[in-house]
BATI-432461 format. One record per atom (N, C-alpha, C, O): y, z, x; residue in three letters. Coordinates in steps of 0.1 Angstrom, whole numbers, padded with zeros to 4 digits, always signed. Last residue first. Layout:
BEGIN
YZXala/...
//
This chain:
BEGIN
+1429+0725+1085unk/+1446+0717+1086unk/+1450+0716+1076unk/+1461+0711+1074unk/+1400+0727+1089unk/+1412+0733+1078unk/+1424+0733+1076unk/+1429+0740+1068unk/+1398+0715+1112unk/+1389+0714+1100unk/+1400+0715+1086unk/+1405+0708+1077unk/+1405+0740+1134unk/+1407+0723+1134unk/+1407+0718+1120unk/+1419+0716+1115unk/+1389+0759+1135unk/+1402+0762+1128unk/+1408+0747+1123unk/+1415+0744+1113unk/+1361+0766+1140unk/+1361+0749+1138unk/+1377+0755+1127unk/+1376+0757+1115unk/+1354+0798+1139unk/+1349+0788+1151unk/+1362+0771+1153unk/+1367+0766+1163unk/+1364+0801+1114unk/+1372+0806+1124unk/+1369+0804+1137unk/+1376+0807+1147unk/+1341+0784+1101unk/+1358+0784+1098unk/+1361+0787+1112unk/+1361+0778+1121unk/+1318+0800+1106unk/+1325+0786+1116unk/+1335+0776+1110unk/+1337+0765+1113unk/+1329+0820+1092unk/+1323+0820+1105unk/+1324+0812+1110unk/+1332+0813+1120unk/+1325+0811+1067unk/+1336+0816+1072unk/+1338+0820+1085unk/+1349+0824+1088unk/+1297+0803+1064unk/+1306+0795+1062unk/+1323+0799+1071unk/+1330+0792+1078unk/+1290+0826+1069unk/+1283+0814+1076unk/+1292+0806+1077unk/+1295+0800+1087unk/+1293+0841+1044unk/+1298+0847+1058unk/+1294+0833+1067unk/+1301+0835+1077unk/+1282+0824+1020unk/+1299+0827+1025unk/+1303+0834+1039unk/+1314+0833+1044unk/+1253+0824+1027unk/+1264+0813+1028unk/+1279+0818+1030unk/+1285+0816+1040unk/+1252+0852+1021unk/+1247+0849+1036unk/+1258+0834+1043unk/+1264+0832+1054unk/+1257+0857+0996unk/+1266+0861+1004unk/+1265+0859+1016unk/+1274+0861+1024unk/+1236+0837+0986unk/+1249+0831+0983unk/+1261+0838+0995unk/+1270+0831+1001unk/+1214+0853+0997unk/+1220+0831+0998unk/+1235+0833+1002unk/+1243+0833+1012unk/+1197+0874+0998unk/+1209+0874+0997unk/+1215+0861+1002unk/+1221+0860+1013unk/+1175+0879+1018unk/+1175+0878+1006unk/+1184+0876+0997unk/+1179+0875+0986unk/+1166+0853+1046unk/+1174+0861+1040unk/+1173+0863+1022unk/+1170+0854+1014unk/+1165+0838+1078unk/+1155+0841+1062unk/+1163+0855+1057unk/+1166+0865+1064unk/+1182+0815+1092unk/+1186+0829+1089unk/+1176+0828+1073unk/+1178+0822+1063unk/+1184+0792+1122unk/+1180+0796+1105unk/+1179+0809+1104unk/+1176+0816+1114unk/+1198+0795+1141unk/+1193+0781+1138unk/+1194+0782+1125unk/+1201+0776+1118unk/+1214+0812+1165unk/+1204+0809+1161unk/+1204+0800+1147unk/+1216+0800+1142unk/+1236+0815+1187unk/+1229+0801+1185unk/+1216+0801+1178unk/+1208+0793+1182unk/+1253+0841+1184unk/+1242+0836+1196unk/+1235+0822+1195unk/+1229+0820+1205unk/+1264+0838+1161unk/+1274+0837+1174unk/+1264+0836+1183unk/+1267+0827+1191unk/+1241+0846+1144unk/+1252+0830+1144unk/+1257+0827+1157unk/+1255+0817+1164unk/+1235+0864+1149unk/+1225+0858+1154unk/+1233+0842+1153unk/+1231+0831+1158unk/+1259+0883+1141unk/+1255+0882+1156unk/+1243+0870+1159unk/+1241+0867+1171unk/+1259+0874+1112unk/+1266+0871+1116unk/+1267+0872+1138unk/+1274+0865+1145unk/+1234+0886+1105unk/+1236+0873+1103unk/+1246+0868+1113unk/+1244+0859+1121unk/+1238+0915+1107unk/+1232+0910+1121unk/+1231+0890+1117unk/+1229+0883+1126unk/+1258+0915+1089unk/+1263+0920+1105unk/+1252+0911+1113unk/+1254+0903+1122unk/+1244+0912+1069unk/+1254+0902+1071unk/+1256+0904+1086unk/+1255+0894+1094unk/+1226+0936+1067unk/+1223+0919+1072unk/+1231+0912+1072unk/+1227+0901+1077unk/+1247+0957+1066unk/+1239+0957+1077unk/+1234+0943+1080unk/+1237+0937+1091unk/+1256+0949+1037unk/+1262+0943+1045unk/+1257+0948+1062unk/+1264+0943+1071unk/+1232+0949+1021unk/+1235+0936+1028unk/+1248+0938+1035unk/+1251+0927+1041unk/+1216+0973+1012unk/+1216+0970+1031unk/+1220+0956+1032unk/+1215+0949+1041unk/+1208+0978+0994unk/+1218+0984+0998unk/+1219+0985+1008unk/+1223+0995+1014unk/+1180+0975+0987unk/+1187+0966+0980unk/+1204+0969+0979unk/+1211+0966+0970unk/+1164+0990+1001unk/+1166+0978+1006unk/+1177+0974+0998unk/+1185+0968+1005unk/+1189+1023+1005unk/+1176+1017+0998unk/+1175+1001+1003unk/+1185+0997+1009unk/+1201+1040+1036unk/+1202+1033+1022unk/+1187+1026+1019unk/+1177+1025+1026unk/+1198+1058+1052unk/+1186+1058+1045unk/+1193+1053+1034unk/+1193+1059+1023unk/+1224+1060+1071unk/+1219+1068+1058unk/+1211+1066+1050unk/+1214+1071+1039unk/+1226+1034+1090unk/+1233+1038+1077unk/+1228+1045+1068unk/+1226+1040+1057unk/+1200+1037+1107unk/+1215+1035+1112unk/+1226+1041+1102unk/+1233+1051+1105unk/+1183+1030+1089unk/+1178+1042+1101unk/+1196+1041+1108unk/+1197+1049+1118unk/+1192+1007+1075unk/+1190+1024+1068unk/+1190+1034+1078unk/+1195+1045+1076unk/+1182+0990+1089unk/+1200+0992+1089unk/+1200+1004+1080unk/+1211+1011+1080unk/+1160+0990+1099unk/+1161+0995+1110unk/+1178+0993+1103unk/+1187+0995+1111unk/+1145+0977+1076unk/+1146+0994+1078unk/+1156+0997+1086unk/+1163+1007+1082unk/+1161+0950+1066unk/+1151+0957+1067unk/+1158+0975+1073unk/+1169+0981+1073unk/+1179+0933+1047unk/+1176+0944+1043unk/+1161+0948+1050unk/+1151+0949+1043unk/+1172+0908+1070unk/+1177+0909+1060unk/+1167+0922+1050unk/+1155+0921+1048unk/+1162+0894+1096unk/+1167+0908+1096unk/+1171+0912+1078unk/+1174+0924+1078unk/+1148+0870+1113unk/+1147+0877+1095unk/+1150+0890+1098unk/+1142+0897+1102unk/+1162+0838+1128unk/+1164+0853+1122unk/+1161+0859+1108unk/+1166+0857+1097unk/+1148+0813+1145unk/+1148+0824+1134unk/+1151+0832+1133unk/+1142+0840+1136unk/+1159+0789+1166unk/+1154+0808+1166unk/+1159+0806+1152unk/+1169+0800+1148unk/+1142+0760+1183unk/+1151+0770+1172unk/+1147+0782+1169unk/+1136+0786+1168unk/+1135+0761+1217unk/+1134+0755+1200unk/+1143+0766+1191unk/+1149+0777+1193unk/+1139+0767+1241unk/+1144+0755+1242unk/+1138+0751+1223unk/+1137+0740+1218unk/+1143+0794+1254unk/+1130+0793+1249unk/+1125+0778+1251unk/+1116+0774+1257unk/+1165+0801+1252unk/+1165+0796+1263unk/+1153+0793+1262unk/+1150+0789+1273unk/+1170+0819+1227unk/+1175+0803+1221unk/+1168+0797+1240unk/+1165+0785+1239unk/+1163+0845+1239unk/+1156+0837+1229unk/+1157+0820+1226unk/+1148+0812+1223unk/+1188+0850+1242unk/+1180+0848+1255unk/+1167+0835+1249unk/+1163+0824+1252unk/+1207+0853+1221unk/+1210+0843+1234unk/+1199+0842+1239unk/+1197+0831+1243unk/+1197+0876+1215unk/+1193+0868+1207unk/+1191+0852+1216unk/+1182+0844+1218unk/+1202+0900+1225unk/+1201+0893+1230unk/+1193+0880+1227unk/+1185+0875+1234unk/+1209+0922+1202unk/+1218+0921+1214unk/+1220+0910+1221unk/+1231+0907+1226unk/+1184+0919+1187unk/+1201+0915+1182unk/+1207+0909+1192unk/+1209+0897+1194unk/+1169+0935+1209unk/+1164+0917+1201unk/+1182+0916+1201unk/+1190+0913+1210unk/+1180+0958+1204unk/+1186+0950+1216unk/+1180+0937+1217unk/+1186+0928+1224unk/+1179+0966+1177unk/+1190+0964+1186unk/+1191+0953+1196unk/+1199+0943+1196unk/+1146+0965+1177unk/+1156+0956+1170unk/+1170+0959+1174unk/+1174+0947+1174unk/+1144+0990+1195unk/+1139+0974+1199unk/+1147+0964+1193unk/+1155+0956+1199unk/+1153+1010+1185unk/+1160+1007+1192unk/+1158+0994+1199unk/+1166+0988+1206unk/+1136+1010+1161unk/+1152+1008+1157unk/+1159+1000+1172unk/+1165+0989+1172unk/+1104+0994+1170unk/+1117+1006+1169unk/+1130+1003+1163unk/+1133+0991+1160unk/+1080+0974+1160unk/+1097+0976+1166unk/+1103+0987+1159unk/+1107+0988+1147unk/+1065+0958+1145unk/+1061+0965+1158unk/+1070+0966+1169unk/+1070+0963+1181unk/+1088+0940+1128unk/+1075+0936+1128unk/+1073+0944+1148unk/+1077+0939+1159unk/+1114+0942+1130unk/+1111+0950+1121unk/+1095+0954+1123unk/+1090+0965+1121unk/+1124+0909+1140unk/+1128+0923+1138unk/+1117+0928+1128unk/+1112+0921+1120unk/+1106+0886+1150unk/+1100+0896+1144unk/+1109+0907+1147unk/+1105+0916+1154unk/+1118+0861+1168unk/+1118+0875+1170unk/+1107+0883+1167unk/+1098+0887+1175unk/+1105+0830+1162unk/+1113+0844+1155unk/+1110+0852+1164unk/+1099+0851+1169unk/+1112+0796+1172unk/+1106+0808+1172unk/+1110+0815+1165unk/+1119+0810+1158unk/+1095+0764+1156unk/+1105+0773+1155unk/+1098+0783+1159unk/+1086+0785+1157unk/+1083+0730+1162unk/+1081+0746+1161unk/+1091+0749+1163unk/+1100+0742+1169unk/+1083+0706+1162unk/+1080+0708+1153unk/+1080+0726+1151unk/+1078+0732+1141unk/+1084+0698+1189unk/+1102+0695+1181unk/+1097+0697+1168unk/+1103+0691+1159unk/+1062+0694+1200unk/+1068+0706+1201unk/+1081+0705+1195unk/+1090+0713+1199unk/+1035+0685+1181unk/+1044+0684+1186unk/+1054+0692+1191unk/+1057+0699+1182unk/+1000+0698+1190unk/+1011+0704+1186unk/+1024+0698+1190unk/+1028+0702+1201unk/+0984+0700+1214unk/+0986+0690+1206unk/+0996+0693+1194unk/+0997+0682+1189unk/+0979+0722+1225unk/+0967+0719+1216unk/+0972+0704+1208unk/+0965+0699+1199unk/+1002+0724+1242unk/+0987+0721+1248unk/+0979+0718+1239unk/+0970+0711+1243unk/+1019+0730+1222unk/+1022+0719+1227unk/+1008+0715+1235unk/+1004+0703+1235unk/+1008+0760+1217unk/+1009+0750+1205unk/+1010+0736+1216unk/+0999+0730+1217unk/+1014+0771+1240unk/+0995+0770+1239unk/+1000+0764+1229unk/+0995+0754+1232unk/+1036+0774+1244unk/+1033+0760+1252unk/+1018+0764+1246unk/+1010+0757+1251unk/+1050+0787+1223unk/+1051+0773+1225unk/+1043+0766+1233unk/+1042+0754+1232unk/+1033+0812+1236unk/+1028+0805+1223unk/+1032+0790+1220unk/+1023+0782+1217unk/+1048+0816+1258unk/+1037+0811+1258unk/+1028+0807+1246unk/+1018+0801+1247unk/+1076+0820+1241unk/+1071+0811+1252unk/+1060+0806+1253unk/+1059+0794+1252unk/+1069+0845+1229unk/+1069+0829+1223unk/+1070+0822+1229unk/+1064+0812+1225unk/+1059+0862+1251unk/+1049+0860+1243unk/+1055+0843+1238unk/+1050+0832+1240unk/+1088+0860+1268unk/+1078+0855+1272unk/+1068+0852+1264unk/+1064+0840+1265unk/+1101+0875+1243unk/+1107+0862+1254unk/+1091+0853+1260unk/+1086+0843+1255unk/+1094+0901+1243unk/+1089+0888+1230unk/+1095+0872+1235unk/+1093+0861+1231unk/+1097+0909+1268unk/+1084+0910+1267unk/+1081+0894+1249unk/+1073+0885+1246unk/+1123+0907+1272unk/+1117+0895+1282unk/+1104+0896+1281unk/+1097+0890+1289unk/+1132+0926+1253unk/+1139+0914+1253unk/+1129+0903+1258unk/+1127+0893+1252unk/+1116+0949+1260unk/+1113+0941+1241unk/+1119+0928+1242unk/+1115+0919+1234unk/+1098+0964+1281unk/+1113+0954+1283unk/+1110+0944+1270unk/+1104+0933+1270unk/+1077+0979+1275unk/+1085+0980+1290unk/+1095+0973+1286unk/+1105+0979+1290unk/+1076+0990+1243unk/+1070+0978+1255unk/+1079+0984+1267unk/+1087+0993+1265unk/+1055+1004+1217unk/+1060+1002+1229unk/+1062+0988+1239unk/+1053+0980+1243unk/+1053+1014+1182unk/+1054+1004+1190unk/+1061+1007+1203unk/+1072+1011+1202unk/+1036+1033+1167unk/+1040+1040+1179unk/+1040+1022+1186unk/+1031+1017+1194unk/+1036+1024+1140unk/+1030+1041+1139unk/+1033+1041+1153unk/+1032+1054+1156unk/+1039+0998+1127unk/+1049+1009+1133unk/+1046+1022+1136unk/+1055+1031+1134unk/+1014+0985+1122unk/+1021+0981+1134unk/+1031+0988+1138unk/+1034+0988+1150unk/+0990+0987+1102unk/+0995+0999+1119unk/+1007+0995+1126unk/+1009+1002+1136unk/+0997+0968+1089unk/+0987+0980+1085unk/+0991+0994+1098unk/+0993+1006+1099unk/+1000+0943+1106unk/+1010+0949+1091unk/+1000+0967+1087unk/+1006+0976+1081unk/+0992+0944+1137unk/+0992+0941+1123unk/+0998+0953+1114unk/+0999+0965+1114unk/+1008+0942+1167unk/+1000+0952+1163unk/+1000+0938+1145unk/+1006+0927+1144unk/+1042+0926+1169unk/+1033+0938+1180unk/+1022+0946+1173unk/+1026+0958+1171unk/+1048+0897+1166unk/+1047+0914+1162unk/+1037+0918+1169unk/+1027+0914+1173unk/+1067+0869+1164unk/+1062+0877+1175unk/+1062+0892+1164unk/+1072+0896+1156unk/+1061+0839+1147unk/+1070+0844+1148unk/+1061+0859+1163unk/+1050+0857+1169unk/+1068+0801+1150unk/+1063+0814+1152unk/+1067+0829+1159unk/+1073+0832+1170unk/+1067+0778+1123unk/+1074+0792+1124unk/+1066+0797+1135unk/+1054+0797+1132unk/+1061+0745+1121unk/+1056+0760+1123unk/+1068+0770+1127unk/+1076+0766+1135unk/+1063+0716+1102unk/+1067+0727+1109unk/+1060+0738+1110unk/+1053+0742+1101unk/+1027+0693+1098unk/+1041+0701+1094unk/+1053+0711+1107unk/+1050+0713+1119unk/+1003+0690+1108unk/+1019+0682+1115unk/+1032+0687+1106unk/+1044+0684+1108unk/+0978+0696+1099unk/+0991+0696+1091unk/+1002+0686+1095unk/+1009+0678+1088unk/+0967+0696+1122unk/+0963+0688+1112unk/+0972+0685+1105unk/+0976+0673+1103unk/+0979+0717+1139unk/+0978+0701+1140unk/+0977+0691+1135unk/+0981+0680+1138unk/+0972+0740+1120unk/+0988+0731+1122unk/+0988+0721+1128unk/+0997+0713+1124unk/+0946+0731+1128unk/+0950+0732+1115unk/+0960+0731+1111unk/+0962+0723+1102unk/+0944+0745+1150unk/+0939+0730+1143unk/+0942+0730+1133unk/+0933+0723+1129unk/+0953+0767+1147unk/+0962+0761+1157unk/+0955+0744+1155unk/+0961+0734+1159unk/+0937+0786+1131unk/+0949+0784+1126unk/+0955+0773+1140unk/+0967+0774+1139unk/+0912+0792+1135unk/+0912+0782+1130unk/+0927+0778+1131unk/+0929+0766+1132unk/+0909+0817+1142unk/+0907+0806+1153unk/+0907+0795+1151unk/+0904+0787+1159unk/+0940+0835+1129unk/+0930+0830+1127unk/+0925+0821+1139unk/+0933+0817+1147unk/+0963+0845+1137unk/+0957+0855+1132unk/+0940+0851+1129unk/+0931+0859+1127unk/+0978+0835+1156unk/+0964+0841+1159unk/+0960+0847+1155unk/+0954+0857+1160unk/+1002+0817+1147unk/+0987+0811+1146unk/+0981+0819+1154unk/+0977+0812+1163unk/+1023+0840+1149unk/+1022+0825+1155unk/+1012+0823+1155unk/+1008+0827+1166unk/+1020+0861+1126unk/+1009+0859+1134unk/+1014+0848+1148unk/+1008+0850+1158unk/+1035+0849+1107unk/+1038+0860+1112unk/+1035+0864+1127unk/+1042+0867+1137unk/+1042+0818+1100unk/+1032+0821+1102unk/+1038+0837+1111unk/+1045+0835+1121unk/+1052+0792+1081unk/+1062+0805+1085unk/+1046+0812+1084unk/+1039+0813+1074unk/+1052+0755+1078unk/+1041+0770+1078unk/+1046+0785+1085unk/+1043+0788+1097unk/+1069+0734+1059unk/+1070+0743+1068unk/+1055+0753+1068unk/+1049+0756+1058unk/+1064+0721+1036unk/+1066+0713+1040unk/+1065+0722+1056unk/+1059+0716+1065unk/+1045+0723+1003unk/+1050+0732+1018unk/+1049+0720+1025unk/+1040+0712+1023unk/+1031+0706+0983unk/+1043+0704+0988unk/+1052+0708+0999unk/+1062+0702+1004unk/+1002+0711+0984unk/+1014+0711+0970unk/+1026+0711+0969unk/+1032+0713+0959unk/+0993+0707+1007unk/+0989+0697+0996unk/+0998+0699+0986unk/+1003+0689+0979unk/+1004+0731+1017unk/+1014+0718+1022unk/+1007+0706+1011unk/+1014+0696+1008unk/+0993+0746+1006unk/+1003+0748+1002unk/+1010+0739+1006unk/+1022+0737+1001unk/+0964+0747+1016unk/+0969+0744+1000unk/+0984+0745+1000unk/+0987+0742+0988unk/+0967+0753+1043unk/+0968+0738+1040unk/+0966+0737+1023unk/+0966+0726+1018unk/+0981+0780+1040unk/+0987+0767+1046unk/+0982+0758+1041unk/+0989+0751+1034unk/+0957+0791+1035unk/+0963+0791+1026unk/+0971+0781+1027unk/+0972+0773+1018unk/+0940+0786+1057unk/+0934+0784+1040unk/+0949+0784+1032unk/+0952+0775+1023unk/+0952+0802+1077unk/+0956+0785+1078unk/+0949+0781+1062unk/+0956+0773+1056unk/+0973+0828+1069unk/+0959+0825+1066unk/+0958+0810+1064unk/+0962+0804+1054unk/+0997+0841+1071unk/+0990+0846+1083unk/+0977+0830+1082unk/+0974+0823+1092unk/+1025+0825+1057unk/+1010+0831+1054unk/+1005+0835+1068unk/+1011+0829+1077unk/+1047+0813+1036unk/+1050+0825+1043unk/+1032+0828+1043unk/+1026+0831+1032unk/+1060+0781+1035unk/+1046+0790+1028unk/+1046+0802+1040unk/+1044+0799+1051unk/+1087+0766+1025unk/+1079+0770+1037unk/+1069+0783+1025unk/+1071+0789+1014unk/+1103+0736+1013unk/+1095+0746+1008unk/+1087+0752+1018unk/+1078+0744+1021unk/+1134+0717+1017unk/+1120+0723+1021unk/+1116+0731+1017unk/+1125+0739+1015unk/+1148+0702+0985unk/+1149+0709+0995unk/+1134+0716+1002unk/+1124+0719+0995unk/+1140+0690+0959unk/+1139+0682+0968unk/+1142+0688+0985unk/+1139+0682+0995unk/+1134+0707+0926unk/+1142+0706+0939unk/+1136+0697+0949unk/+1124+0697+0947unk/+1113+0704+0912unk/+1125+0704+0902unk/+1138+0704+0917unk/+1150+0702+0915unk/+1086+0703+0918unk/+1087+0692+0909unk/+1107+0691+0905unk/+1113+0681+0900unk/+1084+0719+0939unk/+1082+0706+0942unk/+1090+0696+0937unk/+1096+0686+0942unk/+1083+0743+0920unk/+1099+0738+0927unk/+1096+0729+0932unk/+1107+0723+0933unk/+1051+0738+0912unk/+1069+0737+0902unk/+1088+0735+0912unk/+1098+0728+0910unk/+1041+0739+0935unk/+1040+0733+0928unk/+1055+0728+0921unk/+1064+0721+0923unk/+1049+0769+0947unk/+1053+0757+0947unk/+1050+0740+0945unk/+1056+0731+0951unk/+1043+0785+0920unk/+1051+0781+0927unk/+1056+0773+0933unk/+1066+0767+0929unk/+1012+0779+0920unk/+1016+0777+0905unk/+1032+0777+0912unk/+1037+0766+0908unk/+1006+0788+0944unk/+1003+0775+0947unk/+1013+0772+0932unk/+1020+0762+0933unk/+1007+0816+0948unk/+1019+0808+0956unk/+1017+0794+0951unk/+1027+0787+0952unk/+0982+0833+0941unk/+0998+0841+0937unk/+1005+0829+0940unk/+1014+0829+0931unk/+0967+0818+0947unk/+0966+0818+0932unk/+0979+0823+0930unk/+0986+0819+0921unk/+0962+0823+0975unk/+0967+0810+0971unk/+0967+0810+0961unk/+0966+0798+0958unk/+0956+0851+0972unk/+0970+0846+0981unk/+0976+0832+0975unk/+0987+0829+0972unk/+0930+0853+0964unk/+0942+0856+0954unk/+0956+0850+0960unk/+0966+0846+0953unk/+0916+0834+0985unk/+0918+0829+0968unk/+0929+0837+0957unk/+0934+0832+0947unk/+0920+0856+1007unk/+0924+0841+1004unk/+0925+0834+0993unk/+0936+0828+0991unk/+0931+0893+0998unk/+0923+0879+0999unk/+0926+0865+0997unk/+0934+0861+0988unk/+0956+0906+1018unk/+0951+0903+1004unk/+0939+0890+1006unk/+0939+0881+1014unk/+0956+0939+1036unk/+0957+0922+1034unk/+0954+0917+1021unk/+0950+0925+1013unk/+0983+0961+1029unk/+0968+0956+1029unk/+0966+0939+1032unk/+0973+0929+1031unk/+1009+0973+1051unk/+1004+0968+1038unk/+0987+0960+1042unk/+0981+0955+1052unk/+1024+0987+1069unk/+1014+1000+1059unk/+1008+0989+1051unk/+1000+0993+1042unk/+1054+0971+1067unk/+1048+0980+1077unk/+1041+0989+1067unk/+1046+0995+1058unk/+1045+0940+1051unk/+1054+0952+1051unk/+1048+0962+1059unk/+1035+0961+1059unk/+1041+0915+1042unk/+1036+0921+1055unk/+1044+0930+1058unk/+1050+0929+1068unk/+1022+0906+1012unk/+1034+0916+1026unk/+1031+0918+1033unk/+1020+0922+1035unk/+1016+0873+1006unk/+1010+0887+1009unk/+1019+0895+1017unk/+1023+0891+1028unk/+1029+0855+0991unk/+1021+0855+0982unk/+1013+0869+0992unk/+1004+0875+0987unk/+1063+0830+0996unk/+1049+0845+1002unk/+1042+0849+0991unk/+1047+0847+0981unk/+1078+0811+1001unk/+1073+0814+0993unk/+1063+0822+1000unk/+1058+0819+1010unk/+1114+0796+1011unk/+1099+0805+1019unk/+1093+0813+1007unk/+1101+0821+1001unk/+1133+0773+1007unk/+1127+0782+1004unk/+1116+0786+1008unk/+1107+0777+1009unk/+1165+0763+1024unk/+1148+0761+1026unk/+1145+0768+1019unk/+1154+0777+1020unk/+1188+0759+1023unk/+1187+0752+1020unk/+1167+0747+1028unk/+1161+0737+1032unk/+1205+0781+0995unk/+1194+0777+1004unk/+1191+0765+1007unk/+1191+0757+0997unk/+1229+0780+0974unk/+1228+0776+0990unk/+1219+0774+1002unk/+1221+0770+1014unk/+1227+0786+0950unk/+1234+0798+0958unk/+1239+0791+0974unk/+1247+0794+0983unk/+1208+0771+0941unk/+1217+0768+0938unk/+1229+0775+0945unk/+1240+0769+0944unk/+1183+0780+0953unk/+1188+0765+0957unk/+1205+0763+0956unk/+1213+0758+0964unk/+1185+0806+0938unk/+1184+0804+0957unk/+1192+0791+0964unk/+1200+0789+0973unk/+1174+0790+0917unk/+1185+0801+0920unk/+1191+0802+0932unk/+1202+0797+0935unk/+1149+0782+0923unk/+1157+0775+0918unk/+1173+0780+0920unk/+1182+0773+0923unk/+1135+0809+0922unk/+1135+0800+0936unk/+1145+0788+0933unk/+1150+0784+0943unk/+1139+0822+0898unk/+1147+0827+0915unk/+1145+0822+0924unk/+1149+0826+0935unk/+1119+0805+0887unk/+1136+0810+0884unk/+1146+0813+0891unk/+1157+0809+0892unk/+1095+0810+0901unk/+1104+0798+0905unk/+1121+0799+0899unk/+1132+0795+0905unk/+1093+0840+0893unk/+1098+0833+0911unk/+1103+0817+0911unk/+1112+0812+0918unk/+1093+0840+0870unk/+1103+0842+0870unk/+1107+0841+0889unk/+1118+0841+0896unk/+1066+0827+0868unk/+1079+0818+0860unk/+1093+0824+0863unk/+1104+0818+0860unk/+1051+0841+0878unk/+1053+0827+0889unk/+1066+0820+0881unk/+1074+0812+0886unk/+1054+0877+0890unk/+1053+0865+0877unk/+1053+0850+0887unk/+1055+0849+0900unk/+1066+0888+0913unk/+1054+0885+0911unk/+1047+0878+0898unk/+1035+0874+0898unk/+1095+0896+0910unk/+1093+0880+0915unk/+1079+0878+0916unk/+1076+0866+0920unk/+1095+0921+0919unk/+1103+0917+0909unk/+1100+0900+0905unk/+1105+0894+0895unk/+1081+0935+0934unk/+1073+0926+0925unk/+1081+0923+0908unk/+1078+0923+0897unk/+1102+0953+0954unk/+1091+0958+0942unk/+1082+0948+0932unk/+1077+0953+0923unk/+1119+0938+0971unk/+1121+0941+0958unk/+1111+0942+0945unk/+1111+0937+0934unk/+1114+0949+0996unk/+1128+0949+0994unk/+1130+0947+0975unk/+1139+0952+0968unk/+1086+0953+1003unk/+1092+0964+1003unk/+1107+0960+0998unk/+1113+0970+0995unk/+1062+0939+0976unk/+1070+0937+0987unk/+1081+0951+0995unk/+1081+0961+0987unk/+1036+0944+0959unk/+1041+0956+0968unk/+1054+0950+0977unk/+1057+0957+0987unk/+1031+0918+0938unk/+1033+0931+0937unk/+1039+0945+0946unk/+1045+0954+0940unk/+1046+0888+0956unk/+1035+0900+0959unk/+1042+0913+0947unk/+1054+0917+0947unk/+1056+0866+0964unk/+1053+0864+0947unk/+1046+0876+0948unk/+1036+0876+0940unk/+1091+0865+0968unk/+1083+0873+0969unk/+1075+0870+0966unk/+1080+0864+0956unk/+1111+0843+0987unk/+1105+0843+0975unk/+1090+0853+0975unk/+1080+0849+0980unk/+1143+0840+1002unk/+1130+0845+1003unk/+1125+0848+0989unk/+1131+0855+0980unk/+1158+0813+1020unk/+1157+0819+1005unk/+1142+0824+1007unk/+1132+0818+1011unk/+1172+0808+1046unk/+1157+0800+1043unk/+1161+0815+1032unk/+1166+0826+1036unk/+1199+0783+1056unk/+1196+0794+1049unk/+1181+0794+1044unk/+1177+0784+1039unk/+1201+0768+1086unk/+1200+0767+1081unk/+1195+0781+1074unk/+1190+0790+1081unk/+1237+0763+1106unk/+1224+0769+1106unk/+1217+0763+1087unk/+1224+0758+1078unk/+1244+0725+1111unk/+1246+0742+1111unk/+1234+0749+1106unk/+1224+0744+1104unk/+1224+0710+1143unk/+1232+0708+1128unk/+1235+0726+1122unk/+1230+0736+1127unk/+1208+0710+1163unk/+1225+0708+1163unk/+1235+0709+1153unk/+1247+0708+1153unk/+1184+0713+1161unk/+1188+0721+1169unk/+1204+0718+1172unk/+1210+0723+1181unk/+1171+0707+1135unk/+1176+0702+1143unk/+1187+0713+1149unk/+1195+0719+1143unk/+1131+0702+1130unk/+1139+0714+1129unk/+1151+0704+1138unk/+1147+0695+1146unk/+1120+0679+1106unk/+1120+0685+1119unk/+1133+0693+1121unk/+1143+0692+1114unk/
//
């Protein structure tokens, strides 16, 4: 269970998809994702998140039997060779419950369970952790014209009321985490002011997720760098969602994620270092 007092936690992101946007299906083999999921461990994760479909702004859905064919030979194997949590990055409760049979211990759901009418029995079933996270629209359309009146107290409210329709269905509630969704049916200028107000989010009363790491919105700022030239954009926003109280940081980048985290509540905890 998620602890809302202990330091943050690093969640290591594990592609297994041919189209991801940050690193092209470099990690769509299963021998060279667990390699880099082992890697991750060793860098300082101390969760890994296995995905098997993008949800990149423009991407297709993938079918349920390929999704669980890309992830299950995964985490299977890191099952066998790490003892750290394993979260299953999926919209699709089919896929969740193969992947908590093979070890997923977390369900990191994009959707917060609506993508399916199955999906909220299902994490009950499970009793695992849930992720949920907030996007405006699906992966296929979601950035072609996102609007809201107010993005702080409009995704405020949505996970709100997702916590409580999870805790009404029976859903323990020291079992859920929110996210934001930078990136997910958001402007440049949306994900700003998310950042800005991260604080607000933590008043929700469960742990906040941050996934800002190498997405668009630090290129639309810094000169259309490529993804794999945007960590220190994700350090920045690592390092604002620390100082606001958020929990866990999904990130592609461990090791550098760990050293700013670390050095961070150095100069919080000066005491320590006498």
């Amino acid at each position: 269970m998620p602890n809302m007092n202990k330091r943050p936690d690093i969640m290591g992101i594990i592609n297994a998809t041919p189209d991801s946007f940050s690193d092209g299906g470099r990690f769509f083999d299963p021998e060279t994702a667990i390699a880099h999921g082992l890697r991750l461990a060793a860098e300082g994760a101390t969760i890994l998140d296995v995905g098997g479909e993008s949800t990149r702004p423009g991407a297709d859905e993938v079918p349920v039997d390929e999704e669980i064919a890309r992830v299950l030979p995964i985490i299977k194997e890191l099952r066998t060779q790490t003892d750290i949590p394993i979260s299953i990055d999926t919209r699709k409760p089919e896929v969740a419950v193969a992947a908590v049979e093979a070890g997923a211990t977390i369900w990191n759901d994009v959707t917060a369970l609506e993508f399916s009418p199955d999906s909220i029995t299902t994490a009950k079933s499970l009793g695992c952790d849930i992720v949920l996270m907030h996007a405006q629209g699906d992966p296929k359309t979601m950035q072609e014209k996102p609007k809201y009146d107010d993005v702080v107290e409009g995704v405020f409210e949505y996970l709100s009321r997702r916590v409580a329709c999870c805790v009404n269905a029976g859903i323990l509630e020291n079992r859920l985490i929110v996210d934001p969704g930078i990136g997910f049916g958001k402007t440049t200028e949306h994900n700003l002011l998310l950042l800005a107000n991260l604080d607000r989010l933590t008043q929700i009363g469960r742990p906040v997720l941050l996934g800002a790491s190498r997405k668009r919105f630090i290129s639309a700022i810094d000169g259309d760098s490529p993804p794999d030239q945007r960590l220190g954009g994700a350090l920045a926003a690592v390092l604002t969602g620390f100082a606001q109280g958020c929990s866990i940081f999904r990130v592609h980048d461990v090791a550098e994620t760990r050293q700013a985290l670390n050095i961070a509540d150095a100069i919080e905890n000066p005491h320590l270092w006498r």
